[in-house]
Steps between C-alpha positions, in 0.01 A plus 500: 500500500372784782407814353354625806748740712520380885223235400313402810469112555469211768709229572211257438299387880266728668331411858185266462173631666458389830151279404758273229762453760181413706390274231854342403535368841100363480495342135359176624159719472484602194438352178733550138276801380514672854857493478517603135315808602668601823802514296360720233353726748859490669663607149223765438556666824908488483443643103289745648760638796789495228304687240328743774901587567542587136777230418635433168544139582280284690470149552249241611660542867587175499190420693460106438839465643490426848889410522765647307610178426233236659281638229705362228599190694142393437549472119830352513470144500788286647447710844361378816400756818710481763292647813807455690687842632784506731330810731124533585490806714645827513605758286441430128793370277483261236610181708142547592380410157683194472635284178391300257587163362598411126329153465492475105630678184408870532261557229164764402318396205197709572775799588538766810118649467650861410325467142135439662618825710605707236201393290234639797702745550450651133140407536454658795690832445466828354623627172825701544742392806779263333380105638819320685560127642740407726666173521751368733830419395640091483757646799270639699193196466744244606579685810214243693591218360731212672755335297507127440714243313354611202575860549762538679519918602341827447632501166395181393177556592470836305663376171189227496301807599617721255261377169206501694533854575635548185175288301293760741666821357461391140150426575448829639654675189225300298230593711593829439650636795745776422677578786638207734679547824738168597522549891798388581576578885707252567782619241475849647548347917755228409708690259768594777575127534441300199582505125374792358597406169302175546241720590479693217558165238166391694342771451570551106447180428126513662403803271676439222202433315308777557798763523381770243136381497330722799634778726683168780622645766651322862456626855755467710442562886652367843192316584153607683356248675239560733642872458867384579849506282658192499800550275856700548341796338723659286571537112854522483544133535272529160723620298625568222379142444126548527502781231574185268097382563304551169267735603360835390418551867632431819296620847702541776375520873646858643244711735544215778855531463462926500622493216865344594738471144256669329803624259534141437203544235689708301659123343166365498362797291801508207373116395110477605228726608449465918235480731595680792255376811449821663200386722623336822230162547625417800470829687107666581587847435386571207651739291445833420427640104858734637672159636449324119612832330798496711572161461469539150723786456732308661500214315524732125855614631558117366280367261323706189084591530445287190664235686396508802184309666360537867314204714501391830824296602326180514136363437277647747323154623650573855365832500106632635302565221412869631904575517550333184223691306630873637880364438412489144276792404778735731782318273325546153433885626876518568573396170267710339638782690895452337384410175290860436808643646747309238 
């Protein structure tokens, strides 16, 4: 469904403004249609960054989310906040964040909040960059959760998961929304030790309904919290089982791995166009126009122009706004670069 040769895009998160993380942590002063308008302002400004760079995908940069998963959490009833973490101090890792507990049947009958997104995203935005929404996976949004007699384990947990993301994606469809990313990190770090088969039945079975429908894609990475991997980060372990996901895209974290397996894409690319993150989030230099043109050249050894996209490896949330903004416009000049050379 991408027409566009090495289309530039995003994963989906871009770094708030330092006056709404300000605000976020302060929201005790400020009444329903302060908030309402911080977060359009947020949106207009991350539009504005991502359309400055001269992307052909942008999204809302996920700027009411203040937790990759947290944020959801709130509209998932059947879930009660644990504040409780095993490790206050020190180095960041996510048994700082703690877990939380399953008290009733996991349900959202008002949905994730990615249609109200998308929607102020396409009233907020120009005409001409393609409009995405991301959405995390049932795998990866169970990964805070604590299982009970109910729900016995990680899996259990994400089958009852499972339609609510899946009720989301249709919903986004209906809104609209023609190109969907499915995050699903958790696949991508775990794959070396669990079922990747059982990943990949969890996975089809979430988009099954909207398979065909919109440009879906899924972004797999090895985690980037507070700017740190947490997986085994490699994508052998992947295959050939993950080129089963029904996809017409699949973005794959590489420029913080310098491009390790990059022939591996070459599989990737005979089934499904691929992303090929070839902006490094988690490192400050920021590329050079030459760097992404390398890169890129690199990366055409294995997969076709028409097929091949370029973003960052991961959302940029964890990343300053003024590296973030040159990251981009320095990757979309790359691009531009290779493609008049094609």
């Amino acid at each position: 469904m991408n027409t566009i040769p090495i289309r530039t895009t995003v994963v989906g998160s871009y770094p708030f403004p330092g006056w709404l993380e300000f605000a976020s942590k302060n929201l005790g002063q400020f009444g329903p249609a302060d908030i309402e308008e911080m977060i359009e302002d947020a949106v207009v400004a991350a539009i504005h960054d991502q359309v400055t760079a001269g992307l052909d995908v942008i999204t809302d940069g996920e700027q009411t989310r203040l937790d990759f998963n947290l944020s959801f959490y709130g509209f998932i009833k059947g879930i009660e906040h644990n504040e409780t973490a095993t490790r206050k101090f020190g180095p960041a890792a996510h048994d700082q964040r703690g877990k939380n507990n399953i008290v009733g049947e996991l349900l959202a009958p008002e949905g994730l909040g990615a249609v109200k997104e998308f929607q102020r995203l396409k009233k907020l935005a120009p005409a001409g960059p393609v409009l995405k929404a991301s959405v995390p996976g049932p795998y990866t949004l169970s990964g805070r959760l604590l299982p009970n007699a109910v729900y016995k384990d990680r899996f259990a947990i994400t089958e009852a998961l499972l339609p609510v993301v899946r009720n989301e994606l249709q919903a986004l469809v209906a809104a609209g929304c023609t190109e969907i990313t499915v995050d699903e990190p958790s696949m991508s770090c775990y794959a070396y030790k669990e079922d990747t088969k059982r990943f990949v039945d969890i996975f089809n079975r979430t988009v099954k309904p909207i398979a065909g429908k919109c440009n879906l894609s899924t972004h797999l990475c090895f985690g980037n919290f507070k700017g740190r991997p947490v997986g085994y980060r490699s994508i052998k372990p992947m295959l050939p089982d993950f080129l089963d996901m029904n996809v017409n895209e699949i973005h794959i974290e590489m420029a913080n791995r310098e491009f390790a397996e990059v022939e591996l894409l070459a599989a990737f690319a005979e089934k499904m166009h691929v992303a090929v993150g070839i902006i490094d989030v988690k490192n400050y230099y920021i590329e050079t126009v030459n760097d992404v043109a390398e890169r890129i050249e690199r990366c055409l050894k294995y997969v076709p122009a028409e097929k091949l996209s370029v973003a960052p490896d991961c959302g940029l949330s964890q990343t300053a706004r003024w590296a973030s903004r040159q990251k981009l416009a320095n990757m979309v000049a790359g691009a531009k670069k290779v493609r008049e050379s094609l």
